[in-house]
N, C-alpha and C positions, 0 to 999 in steps of 0.2 A: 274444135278444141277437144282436146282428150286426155284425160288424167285418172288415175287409178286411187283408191282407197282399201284400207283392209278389212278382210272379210268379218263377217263376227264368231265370235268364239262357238253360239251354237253352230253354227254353220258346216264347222271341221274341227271343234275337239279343243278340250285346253291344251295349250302349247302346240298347236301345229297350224298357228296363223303363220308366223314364221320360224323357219325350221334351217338345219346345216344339215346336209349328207352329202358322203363321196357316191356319184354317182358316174357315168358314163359319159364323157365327152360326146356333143354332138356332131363335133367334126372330127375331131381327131378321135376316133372308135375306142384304137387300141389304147385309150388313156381312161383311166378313172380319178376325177378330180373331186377336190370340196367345189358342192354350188351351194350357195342358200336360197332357200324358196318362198315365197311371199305368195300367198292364199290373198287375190286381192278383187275388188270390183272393176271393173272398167268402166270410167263413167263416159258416155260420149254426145256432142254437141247434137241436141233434135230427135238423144232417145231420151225417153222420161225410166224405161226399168235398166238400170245399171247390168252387165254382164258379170258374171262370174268367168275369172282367167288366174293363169300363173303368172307370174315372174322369176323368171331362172338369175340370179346373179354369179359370176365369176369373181376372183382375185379379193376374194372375202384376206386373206392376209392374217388368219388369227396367231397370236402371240403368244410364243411357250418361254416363261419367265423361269432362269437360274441365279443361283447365288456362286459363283467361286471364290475359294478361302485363298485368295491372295492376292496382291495389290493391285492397281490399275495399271501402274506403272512397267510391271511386269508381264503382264496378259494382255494389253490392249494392244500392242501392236500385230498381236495373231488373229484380230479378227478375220481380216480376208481369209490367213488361212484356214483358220475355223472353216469357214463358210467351203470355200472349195473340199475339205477333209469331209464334211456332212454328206454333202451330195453325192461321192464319189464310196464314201462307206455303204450308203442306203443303197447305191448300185452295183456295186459287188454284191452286197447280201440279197438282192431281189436276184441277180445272175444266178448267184449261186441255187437260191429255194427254186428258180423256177426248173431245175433239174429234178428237182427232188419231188417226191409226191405230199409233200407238207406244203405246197406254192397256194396264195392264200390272196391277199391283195396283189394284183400286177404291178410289174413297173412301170415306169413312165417312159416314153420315149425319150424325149429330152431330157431325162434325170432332173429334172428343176425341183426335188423334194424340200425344200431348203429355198426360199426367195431373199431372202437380207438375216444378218446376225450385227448387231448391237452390242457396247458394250458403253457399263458406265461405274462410275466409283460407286460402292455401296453407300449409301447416305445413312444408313444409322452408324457408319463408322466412323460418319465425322461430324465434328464439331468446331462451331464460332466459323467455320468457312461456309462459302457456299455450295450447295448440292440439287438435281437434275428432280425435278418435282414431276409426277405419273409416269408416262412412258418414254423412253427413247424417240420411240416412233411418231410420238400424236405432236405435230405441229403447235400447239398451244403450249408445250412443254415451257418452263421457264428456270432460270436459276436464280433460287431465291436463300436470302443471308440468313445464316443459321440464328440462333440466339446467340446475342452480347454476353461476355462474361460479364458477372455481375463484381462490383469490390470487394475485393478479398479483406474480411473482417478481420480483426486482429484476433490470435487465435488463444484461447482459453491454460491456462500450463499443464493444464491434466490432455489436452491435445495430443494425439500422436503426430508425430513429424510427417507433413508429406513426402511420400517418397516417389511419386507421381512423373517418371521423367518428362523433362521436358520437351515438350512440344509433342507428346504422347496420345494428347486429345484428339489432335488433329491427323494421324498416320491412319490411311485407309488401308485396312487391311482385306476386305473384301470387294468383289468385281461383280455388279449386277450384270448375267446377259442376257440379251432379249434375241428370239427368234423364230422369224418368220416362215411359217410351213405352209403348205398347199393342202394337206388332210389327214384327220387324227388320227388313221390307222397307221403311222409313219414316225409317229410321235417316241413309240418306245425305242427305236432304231436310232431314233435321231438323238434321243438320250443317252443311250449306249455310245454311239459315235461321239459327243463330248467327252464321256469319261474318258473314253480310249484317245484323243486329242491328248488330255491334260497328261492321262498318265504315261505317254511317249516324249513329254516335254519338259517332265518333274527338273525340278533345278535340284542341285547339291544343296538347299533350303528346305528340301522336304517333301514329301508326296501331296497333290494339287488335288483336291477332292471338288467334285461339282456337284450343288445339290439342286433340285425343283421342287420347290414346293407345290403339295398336293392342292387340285383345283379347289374353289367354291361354289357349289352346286346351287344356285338360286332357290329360295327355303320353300315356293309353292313347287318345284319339281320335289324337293325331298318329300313334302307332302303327299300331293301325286302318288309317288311310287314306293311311298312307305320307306326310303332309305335310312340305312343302318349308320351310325354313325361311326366315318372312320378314324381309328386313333393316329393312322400311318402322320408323319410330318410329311413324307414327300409322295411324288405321284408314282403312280405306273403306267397310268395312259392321262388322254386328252377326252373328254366328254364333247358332243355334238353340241349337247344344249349350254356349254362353258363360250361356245364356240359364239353363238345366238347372246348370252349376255353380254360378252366381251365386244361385241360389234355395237351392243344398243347402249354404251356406257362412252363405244369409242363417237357415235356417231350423233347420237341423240335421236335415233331411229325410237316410237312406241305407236302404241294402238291408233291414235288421232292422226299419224303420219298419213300424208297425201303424196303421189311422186307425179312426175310427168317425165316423157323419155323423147328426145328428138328418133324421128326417125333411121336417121344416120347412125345411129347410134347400138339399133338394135343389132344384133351379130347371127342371130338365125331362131326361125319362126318354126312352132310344129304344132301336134296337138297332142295331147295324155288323160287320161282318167282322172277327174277330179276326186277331190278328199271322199264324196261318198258314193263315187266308184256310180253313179247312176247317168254319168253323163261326161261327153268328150269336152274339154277344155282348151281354147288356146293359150299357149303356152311364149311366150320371148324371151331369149336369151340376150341378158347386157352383164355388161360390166359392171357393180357394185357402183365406182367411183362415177360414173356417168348417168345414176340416177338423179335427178333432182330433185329433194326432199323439198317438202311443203307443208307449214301446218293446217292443220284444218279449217280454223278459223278464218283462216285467209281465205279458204275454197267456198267457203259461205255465197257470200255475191253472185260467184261466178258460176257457183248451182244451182241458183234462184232464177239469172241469169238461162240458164241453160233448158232451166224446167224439170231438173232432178231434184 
C-alpha cells in the first residue's frame, strides 16, 4: 500500500506546501501550462521513514469570476460564442507578440487558453424568485427560494405613494460569468477579449460593460508579504496563490489531507530539486480530478498498521 501526506511547513516554507505555477509541460515542451504542486510525504507498506516527493497536478480549472450589466435573457445565449471569441482573441494576440520582441509567455499549441464559460442571472438582482447559490461550476450548486414578501402593512397618510413598478423586484438586470482558464498569465488577455465580445455586440439598449471584481488574497499571504491595501473595485490580473485558495474552498483540500493515486492514473514519472534544493526528488504527474483525497484520521490504522 501507498499513500502520500503533506509535508510540514518547516520543511519548505509557509505557503509552499501547496502551491500553483505555469510551468513547462512535460510532454508537450512547447506548452507552458498552470500545474499545482503538493510538497508531500510518501508513505510506503514495510518502510517505517516516509519519503519526501512531489505531486504535479493538471486541469487545476481555476475560475475568473465577471458581472455583466445586462440581462440573462439577453447575453446567455452568446455563451458558446463567448467561449470560442476567447480562445481565438488570446491567439492572434500571442501570433501577433511572438513577432515582436516584447513575446513574453508562449502560446499554446492547441489554443485551449479558455476551457468552459458560464453564465448565470446575477442573484442580488433578484428577488422572492429563485437564484444559483456559489458557483456555476461546483456540482453541489443548488437553487434556492429567495425570501417570502412579507404583508404589506397598511400604509401610514403621511406615506409617500409607491411608485415601485410592478414586477420591478423581480427583473434581472445583471449576468454573473464564470470562466474557466488554464493559467494566470492569460487572465489580462482574456479580460480584454470580454470586453471586446460585449462591445461588438452592444444592442440599440446601450453600451454592455463587463466588470471582475478584484481577487481576495488570503489575510496570512497579505501578512507574509506586507501587502498594501488595494482600493481598485476590479482586478488586473489573477494571483497564483487566489489560484491555491479557490481549489481548497472548491475541493476541501487542507493540511490533514491524505491522497492515494492508482497507478494507471499517473501520466509521467521524473525527478527535480526539492523545496531545499539539498536533494533530488521523485516527482508524478496526475490529473487533479484522479487524486483521491483522504482524511487523516482515517490513515490512523492503516499507519499503525503499516509501522509508520
Amino acid at each position: 500500500m501507498v499513500y502520500y501526506s503533506m509535508q510540514a511547513t518547516k520543511d519548505v516554507g509557509i505557503g509552499n506546501v501547496v502551491t500553483f505555477a505555469t510551468e513547462q509541460h512535460p510532454k508537450k515542451r512547447e506548452n507552458k501550462i498552470g500545474f499545482l504542486t503538493l510538497q508531500v510525504y510518501q508513505h510506503t507498506e514495510g518502510n517505517a521513514a516516509p519519503a519526501k516527493m512531489m505531486i504535479k497536478c493538471s486541469k487545476i480549472d481555476p475560475v475568473l469570476k465577471g458581472v455583466i450589466g445586462k440581462e440573462f435573457s439577453v447575453v446567455g445565449a452568446h455563451k458558446d460564442a463567448l467561449h470560442k471569441h476567447i480562445n481565438a482573441y488570446l491567439c492572434r494576440q500571442y501570433q501577433s507578440l511572438s513577432q515582436s520582441s516584447e513575446a513574453g509567455m508562449s502560446a499554446l499549441s492547441d489554443s485551449l487558453y479558455v476551457l468552459g464559460v458560464q453564465m448565470t442571472p446575477h442573484e442580488s438582482e433578484v428577488s422572492g424568485s429563485s437564484y444559483t447559490l456559489f458557483s456555476a461550476w461546483d456540482s453541489s450548486s443548488k437553487a434556492v427560494a429567495g425570501p417570502a414578501a412579507a404583508p404589506a402593512a397598511k400604509k401610514a397618510r403621511f406615506d409617500k405613494p409607491d411608485k415601485t413598478p410592478k414586477n420591478e423586484g423581480t427583473r434581472v438586470k445583471n449576468t454573473n460569468v464564470e470562466i474557466k482558464f488554464c493559467r494566470v498569465e492569460d487572465v489580462p488577455l482574456i479580460m480584454q477579449a470580454c470586453r471586446v465580445f460585449f462591445r461588438q455586440m452592444q444592442s440599440s439598449s446601450g453600451r454592455i460593460v463587463v466588470e471582475f471584481p478584484r481577487g481576495e488574497l488570503p489575510m496570512w499571504w497579505k501578512l507574509l508579504h506586507d501587502v498594501a491595501f488595494d482600493f481598485k473595485k476590479t482586478r488586473d490580473a489573477f494571483d497564483n496563490v487566489e489560484v491555491v485558495e479557490q481549489l481548497r474552498t472548491r475541493s476541501g483540500l487542507h493540511f490533514f489531507t491524505c491522497f492515494s493515486i492508482a497507478d494507471a492514473d499517473i501520466s509521467f514519472t521524473t525527478r527535480l530539486k526539492a523545496a531545499d534544493k539539498a536533494a533530488w526528488v521523485p516527482v508524478v504527474y496526475v490529473e487533479f480530478s484522479k487524486l483521491m483525497l483522504h482524511e487523516g484520521h482515517t490513515m490512523k490504522p492503516r499507519l499503525h498498521d503499516m509501522g509508520c
